[in-house]
Kinemage of the C-alpha trace (Angstrom):
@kinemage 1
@onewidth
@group {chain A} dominant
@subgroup {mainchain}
@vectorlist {calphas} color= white
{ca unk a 1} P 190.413 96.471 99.733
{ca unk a 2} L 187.888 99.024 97.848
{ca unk a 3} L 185.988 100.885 100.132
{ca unk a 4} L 182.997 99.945 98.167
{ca unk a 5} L 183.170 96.420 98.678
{ca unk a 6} L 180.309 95.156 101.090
{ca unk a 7} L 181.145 92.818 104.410
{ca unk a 8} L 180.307 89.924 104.764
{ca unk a 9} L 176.669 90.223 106.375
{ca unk a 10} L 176.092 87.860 109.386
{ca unk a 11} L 172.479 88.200 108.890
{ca unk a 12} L 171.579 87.072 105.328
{ca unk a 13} L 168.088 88.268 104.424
{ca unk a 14} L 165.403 84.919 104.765
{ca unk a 15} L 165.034 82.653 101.925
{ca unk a 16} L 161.523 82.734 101.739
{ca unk a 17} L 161.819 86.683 101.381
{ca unk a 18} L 162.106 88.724 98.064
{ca unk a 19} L 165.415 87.151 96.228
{ca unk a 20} L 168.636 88.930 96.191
{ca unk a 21} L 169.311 90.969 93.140
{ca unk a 22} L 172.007 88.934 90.741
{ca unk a 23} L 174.033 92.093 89.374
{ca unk a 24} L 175.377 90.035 86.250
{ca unk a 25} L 172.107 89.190 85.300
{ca unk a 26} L 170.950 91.076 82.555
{ca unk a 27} L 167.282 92.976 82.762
{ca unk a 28} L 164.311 91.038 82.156
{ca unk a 29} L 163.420 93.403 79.260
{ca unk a 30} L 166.569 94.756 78.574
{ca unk a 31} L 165.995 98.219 76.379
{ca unk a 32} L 168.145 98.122 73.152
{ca unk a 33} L 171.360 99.652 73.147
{ca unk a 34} L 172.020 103.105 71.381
{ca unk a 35} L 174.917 102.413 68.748
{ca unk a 36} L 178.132 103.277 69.517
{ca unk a 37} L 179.441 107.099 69.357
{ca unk a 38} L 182.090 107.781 67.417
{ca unk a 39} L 185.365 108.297 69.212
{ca unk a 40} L 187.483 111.272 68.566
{ca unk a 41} L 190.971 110.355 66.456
{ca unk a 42} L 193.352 108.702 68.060
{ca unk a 43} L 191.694 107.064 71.147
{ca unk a 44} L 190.448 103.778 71.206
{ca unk a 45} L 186.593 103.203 72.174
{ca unk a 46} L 185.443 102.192 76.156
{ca unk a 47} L 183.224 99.965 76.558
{ca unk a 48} L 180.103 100.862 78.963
{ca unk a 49} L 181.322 100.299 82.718
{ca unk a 50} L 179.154 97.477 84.136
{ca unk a 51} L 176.944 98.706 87.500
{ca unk a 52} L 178.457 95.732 89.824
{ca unk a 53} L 179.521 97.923 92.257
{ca unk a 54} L 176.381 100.296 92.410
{ca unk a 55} L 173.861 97.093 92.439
{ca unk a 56} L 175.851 95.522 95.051
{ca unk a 57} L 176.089 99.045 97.092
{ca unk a 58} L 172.658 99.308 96.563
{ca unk a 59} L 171.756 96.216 97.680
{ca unk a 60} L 173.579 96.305 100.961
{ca unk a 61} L 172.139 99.634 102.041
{ca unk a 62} L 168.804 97.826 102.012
{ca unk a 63} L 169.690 94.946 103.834
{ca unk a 64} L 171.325 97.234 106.269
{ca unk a 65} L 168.925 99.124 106.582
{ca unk a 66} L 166.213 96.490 107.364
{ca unk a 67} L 169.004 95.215 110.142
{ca unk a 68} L 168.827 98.648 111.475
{ca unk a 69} L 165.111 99.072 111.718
{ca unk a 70} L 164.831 95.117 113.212
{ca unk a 71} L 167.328 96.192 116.178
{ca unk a 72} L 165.217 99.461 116.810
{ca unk a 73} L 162.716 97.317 117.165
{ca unk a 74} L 164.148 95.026 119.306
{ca unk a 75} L 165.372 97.729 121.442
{ca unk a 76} L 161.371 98.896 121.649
{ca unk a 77} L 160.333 95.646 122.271
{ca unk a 78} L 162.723 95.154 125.106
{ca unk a 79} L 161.759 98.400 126.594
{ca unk a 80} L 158.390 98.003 126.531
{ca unk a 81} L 158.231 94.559 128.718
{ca unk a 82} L 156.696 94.770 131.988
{ca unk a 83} L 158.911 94.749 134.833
{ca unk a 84} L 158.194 93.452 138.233
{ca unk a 85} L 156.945 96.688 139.711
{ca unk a 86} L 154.410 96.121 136.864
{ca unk a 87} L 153.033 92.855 137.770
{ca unk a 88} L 152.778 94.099 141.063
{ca unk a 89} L 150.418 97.155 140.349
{ca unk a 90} L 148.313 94.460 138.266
{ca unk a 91} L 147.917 91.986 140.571
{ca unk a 92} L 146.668 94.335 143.189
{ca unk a 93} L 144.220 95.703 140.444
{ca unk a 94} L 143.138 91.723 139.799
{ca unk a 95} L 143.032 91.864 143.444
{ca unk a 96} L 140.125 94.674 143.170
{ca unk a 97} L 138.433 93.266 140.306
{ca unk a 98} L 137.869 89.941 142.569
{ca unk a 99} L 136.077 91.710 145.546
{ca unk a 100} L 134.210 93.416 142.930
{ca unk a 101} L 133.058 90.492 140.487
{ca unk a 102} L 132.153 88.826 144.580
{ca unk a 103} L 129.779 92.123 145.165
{ca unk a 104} L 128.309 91.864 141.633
{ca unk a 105} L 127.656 87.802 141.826
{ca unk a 106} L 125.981 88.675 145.243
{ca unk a 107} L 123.920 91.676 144.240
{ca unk a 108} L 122.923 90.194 141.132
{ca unk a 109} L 121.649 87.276 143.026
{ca unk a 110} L 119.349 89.157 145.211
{ca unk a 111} L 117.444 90.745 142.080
{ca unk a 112} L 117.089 87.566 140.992
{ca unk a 113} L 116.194 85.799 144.428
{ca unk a 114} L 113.311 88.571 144.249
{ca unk a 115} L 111.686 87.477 141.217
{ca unk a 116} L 112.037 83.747 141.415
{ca unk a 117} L 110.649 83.786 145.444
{ca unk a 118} L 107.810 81.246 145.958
{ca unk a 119} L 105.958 83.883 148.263
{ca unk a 120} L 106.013 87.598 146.810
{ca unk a 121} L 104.800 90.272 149.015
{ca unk a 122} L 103.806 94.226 148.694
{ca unk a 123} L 107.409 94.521 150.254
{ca unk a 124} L 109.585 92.811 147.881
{ca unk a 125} L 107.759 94.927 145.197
{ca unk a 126} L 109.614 98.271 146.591
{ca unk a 127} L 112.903 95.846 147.784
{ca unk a 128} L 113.480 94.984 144.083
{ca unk a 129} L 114.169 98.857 143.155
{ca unk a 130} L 116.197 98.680 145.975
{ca unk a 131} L 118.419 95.909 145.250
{ca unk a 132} L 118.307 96.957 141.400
{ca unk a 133} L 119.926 100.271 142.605
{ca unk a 134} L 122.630 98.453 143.935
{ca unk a 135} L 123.729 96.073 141.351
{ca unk a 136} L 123.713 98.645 139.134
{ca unk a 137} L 125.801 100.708 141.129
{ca unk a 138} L 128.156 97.238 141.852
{ca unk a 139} L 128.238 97.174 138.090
{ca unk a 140} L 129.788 100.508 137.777
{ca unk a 141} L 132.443 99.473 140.079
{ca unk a 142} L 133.420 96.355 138.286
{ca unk a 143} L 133.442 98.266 134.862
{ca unk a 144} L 136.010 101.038 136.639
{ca unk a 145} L 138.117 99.066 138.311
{ca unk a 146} L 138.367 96.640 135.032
{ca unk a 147} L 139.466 99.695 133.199
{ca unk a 148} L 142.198 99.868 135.481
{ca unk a 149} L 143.998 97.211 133.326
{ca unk a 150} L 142.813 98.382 129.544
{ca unk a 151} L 146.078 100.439 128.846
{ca unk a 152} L 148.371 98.068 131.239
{ca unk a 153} L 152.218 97.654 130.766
{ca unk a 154} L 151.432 94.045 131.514
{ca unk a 155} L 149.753 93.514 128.797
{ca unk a 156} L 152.904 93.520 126.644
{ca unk a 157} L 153.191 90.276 128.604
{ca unk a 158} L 151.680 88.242 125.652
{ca unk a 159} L 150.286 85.114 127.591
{ca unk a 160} L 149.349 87.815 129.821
{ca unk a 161} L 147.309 89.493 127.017
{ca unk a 162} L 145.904 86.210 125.740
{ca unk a 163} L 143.665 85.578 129.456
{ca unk a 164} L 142.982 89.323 129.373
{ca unk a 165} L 141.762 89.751 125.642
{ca unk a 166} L 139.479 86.188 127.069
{ca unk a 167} L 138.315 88.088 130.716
{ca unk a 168} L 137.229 90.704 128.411
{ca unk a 169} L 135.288 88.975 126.087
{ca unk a 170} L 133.463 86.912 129.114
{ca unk a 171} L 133.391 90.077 131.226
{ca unk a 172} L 131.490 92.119 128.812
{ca unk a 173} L 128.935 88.995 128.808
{ca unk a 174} L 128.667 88.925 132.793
{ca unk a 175} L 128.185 92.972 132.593
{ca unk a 176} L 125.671 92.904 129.884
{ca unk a 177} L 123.732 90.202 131.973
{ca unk a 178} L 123.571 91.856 134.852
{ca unk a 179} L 122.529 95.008 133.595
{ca unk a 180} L 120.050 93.117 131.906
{ca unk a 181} L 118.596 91.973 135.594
{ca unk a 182} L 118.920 95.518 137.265
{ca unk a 183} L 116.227 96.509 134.209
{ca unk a 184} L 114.508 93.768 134.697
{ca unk a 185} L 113.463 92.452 137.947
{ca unk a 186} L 111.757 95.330 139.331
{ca unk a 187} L 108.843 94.988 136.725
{ca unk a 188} L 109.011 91.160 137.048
{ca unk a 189} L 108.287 90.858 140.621
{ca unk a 190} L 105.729 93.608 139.853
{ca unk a 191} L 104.104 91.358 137.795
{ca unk a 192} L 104.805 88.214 140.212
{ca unk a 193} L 103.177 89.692 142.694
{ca unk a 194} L 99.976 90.599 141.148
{ca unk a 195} L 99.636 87.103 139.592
{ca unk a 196} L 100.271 85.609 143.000
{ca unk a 197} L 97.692 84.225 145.473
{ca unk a 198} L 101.217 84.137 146.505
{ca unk a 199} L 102.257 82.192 143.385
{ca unk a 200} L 99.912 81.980 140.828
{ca unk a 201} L 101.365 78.423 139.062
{ca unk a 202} L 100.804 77.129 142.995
{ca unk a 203} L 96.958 78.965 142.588
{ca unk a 204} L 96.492 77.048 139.363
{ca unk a 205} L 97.543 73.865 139.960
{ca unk a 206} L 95.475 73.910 143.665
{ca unk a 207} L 92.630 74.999 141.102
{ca unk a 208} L 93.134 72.152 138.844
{ca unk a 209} L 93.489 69.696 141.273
{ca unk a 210} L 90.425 70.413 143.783
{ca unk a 211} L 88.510 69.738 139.859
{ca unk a 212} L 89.096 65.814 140.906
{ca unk a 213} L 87.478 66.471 143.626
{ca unk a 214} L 83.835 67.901 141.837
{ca unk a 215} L 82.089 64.698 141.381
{ca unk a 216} L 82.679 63.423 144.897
{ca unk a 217} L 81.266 67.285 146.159
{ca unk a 218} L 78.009 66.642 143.979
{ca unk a 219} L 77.327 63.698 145.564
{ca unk a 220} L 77.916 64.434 149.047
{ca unk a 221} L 76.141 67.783 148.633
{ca unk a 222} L 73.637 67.218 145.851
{ca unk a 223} L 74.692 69.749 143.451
{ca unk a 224} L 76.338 72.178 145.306
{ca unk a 225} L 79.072 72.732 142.562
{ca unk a 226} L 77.201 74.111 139.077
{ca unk a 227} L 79.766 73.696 136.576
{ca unk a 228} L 77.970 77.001 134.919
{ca unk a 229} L 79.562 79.272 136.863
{ca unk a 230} L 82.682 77.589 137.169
{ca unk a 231} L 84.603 79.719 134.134
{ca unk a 232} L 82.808 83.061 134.497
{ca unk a 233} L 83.978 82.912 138.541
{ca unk a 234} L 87.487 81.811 136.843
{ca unk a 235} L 86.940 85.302 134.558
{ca unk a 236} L 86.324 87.289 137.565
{ca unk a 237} L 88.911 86.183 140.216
{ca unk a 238} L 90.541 89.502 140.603
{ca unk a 239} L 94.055 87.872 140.715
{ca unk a 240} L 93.989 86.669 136.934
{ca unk a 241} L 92.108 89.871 136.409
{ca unk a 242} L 95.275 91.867 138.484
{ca unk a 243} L 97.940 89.420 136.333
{ca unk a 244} L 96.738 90.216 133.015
{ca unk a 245} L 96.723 93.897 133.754
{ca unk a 246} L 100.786 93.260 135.603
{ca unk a 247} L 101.450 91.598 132.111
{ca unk a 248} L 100.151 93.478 129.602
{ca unk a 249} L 102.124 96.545 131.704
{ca unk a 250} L 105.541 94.731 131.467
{ca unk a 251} L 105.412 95.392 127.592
{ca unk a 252} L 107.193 92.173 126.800
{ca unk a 253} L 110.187 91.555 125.920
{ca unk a 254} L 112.302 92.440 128.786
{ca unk a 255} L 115.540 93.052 128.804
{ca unk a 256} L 116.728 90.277 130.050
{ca unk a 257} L 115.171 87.202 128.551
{ca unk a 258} L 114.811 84.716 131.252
{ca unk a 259} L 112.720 87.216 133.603
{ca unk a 260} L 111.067 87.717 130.417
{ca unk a 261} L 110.548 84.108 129.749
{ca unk a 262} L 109.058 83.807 133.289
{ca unk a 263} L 106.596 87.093 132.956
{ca unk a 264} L 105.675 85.053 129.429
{ca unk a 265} L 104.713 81.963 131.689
{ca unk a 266} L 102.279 84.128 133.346
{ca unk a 267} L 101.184 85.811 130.602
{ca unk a 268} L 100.183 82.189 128.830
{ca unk a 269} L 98.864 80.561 132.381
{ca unk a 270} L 95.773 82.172 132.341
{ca unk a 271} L 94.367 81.695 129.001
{ca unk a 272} L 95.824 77.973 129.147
{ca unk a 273} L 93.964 77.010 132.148
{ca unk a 274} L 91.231 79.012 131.299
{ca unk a 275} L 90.614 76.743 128.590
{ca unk a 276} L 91.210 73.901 130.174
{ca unk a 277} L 88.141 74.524 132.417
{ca unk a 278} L 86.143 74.772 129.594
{ca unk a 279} L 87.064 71.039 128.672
{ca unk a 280} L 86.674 69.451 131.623
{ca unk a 281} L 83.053 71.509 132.373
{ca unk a 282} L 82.212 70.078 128.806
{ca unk a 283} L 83.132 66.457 130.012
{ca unk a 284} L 81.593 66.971 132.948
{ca unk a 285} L 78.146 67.423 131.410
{ca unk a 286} L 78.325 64.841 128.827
{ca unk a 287} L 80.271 61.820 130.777
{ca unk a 288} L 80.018 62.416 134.456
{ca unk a 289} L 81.355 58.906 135.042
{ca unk a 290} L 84.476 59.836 133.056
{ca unk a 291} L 84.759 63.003 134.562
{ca unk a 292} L 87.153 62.471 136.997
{ca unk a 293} L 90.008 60.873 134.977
{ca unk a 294} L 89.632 63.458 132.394
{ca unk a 295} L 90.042 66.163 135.176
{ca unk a 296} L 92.898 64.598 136.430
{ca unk a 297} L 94.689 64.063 132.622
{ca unk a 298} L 94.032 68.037 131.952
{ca unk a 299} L 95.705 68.887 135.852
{ca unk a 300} L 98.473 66.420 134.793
{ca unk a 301} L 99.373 67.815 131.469
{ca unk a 302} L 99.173 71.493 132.969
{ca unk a 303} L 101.769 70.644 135.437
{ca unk a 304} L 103.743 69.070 133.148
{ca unk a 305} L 103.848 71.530 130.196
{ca unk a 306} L 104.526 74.364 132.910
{ca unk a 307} L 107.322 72.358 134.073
{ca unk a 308} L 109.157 72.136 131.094
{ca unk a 309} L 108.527 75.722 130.383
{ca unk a 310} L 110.175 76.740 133.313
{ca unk a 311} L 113.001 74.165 133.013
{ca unk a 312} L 114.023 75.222 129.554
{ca unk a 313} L 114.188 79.043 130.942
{ca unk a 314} L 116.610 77.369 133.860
{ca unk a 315} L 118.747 75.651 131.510
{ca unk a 316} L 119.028 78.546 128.910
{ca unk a 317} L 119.619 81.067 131.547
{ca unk a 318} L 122.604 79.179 133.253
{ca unk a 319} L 124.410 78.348 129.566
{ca unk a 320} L 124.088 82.163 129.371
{ca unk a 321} L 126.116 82.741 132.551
{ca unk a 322} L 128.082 80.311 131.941
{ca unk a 323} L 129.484 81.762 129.286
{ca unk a 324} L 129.555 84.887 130.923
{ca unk a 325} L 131.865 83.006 133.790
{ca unk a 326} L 135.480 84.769 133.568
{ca unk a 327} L 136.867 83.922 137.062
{ca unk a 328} L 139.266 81.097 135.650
{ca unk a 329} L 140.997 83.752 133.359
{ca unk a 330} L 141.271 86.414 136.433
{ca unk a 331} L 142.163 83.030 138.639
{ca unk a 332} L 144.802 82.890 135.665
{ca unk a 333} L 145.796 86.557 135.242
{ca unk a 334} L 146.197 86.925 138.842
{ca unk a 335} L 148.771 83.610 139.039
{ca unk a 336} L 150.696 84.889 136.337
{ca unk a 337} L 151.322 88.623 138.376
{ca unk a 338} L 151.676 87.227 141.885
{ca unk a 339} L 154.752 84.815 139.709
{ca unk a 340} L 156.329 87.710 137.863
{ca unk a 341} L 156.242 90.615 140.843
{ca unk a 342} L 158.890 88.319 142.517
């Protein structure tokens, strides 16, 4: 057998890959042949020797060499799978990450508790720096003990690496947001508190409504309401004068945008309502008998548009954290090392 001659390869090169070379087939553009030299007296011509066995040679190293380089590979591949000991280490990092993402979902709640409490008092003021502090600090922990898992031999693992790459992604959302709340809340309850009387939607609505209440005071105490001073007292009430002020200080936007939606709320409120006085202290002077359902339409529509206001902030702000939700992929992550450490 010639030495040259190539085995029989067990691992043909793929179809759909660059075509084998055809060594009888002649170049696409073959260049023209020089004419013949002359040979010496007395020997007959050679013809050119045809390059089967180099093309074929050739050809063989490649494909040889491509087998070669797939079983290194292979071998890299195979050394580079997590092993048990390595699922084990991960799932007691997942482990960590779950009492952390529990002290974030719990700190973050209290900043927000702060801001959204009916009643706000001088002491919650100081308690939201407080609780700030500490979901910022519950934030750090999360973050460090994710980072545990960023350069992870489990992550070879690809299912493994598919939940991660999605924790990640959902993690970074949950992070963001609560950062966003640690920034925030101190300067909304700040402003909560000076618009409250101890909430001032609950002040404006109990102003609004007592208005259905004018005619029967003029006639049970003979003009003892003077719908004159009714919007210059409104001006002077040194809660809407202490609100504006709160607002105007939060330098809108904040951070995070439903606290900033809610400190917008307040910001609108007095204006709104302001103006609505105006109306109904008009109607009152030119239909007195018509007063009262007109009061009563303007109280109704306040309540209403400030409802939906607030509502759409609600709904917005859970899509966000829903979307920011990434325990079913650690729920996942953490199934998948508890199965494989055994």
């Amino acid at each position: 057998m010639d030495n040259n001659t190539p085995q029989n390869n067990p691992f043909p090169p793929n179809p759909q890959s660059t075509p084998p070379v055809n060594p009888f087939a002649a170049p696409a553009d073959a260049p023209e042949q020089p004419a013949p030299v002359s040979s010496p007296i007395g020997e007959t011509p050679q013809p050119p020797k045809k390059p089967k066995k180099k093309l074929v040679i050739i050809l063989a190293s490649v494909i040889g060499a491509l087998l070669i380089a797939g079983g290194v590979a292979a071998a890299v591949y195979v050394s580079n799978q997590p092993t048990e000991a390595d699922y084990a280490d991960a799932k007691t990092i997942l482990k960590e990450i779950e009492d952390r993402t529990e002290e974030f979902a719990t700190k973050a709640q209290a900043s927000a508790s702060v801001v959204t409490s009916k009643n706000v008092l001088g002491k919650q003021v100081a308690q939201s720096q407080i609780f700030a502090n500490e979901l910022k600090s519950s934030l750090a922990s999360l973050q460090a003990s994710r980072d545990k898992l960023a350069n992870h031999k489990v992550l070879n693992d690809l299912v493994f690496k598919q939940q991660y790459d999605e924790f990640i992604a959902r993690s970074d959302k949950a992070i963001a947001k609560g950062s966003n709340i640690a920034e925030s809340s101190p300067i909304a309850t700040k402003v909560m508190f000076e618009c409250s009387d101890n909430n001032l939607l609950n002040n404006i609505d109990s102003v609004i409504a007592s208005l259905d209440n004018l005619m029967a005071s003029l006639t049970n105490s003979g003009g003892a309401f003077n719908p004159d001073t009714l919007v210059p007292n409104f001006d002077n009430d040194p809660v809407n004068i202490a609100c504006k002020k709160a607002v105007e200080a939060a330098n809108l936007p904040l951070k995070d945008e439903a606290m900033s939606g809610i400190v917008e709320v307040f910001g609108t409120t007095i204006p709104d309502t302001r103006a609505r006085l105006v109306k109904v202290v008009a109607e009152y002077k030119s239909n007195p008998s018509g007063y009262s359902a007109f009061a009563k339409k303007e109280h109704d529509e306040s309540v209403a548009r400030y409802t939906t206001i607030v509502k759409d902030i609600g709904a917005k702000d859970t899509k966000t954290w829903e979307e920011a939700d990434f325990t079913k992929q650690l729920e996942n992550m953490s199934k998948q090392a508890d199965e494989k450490s055994k």
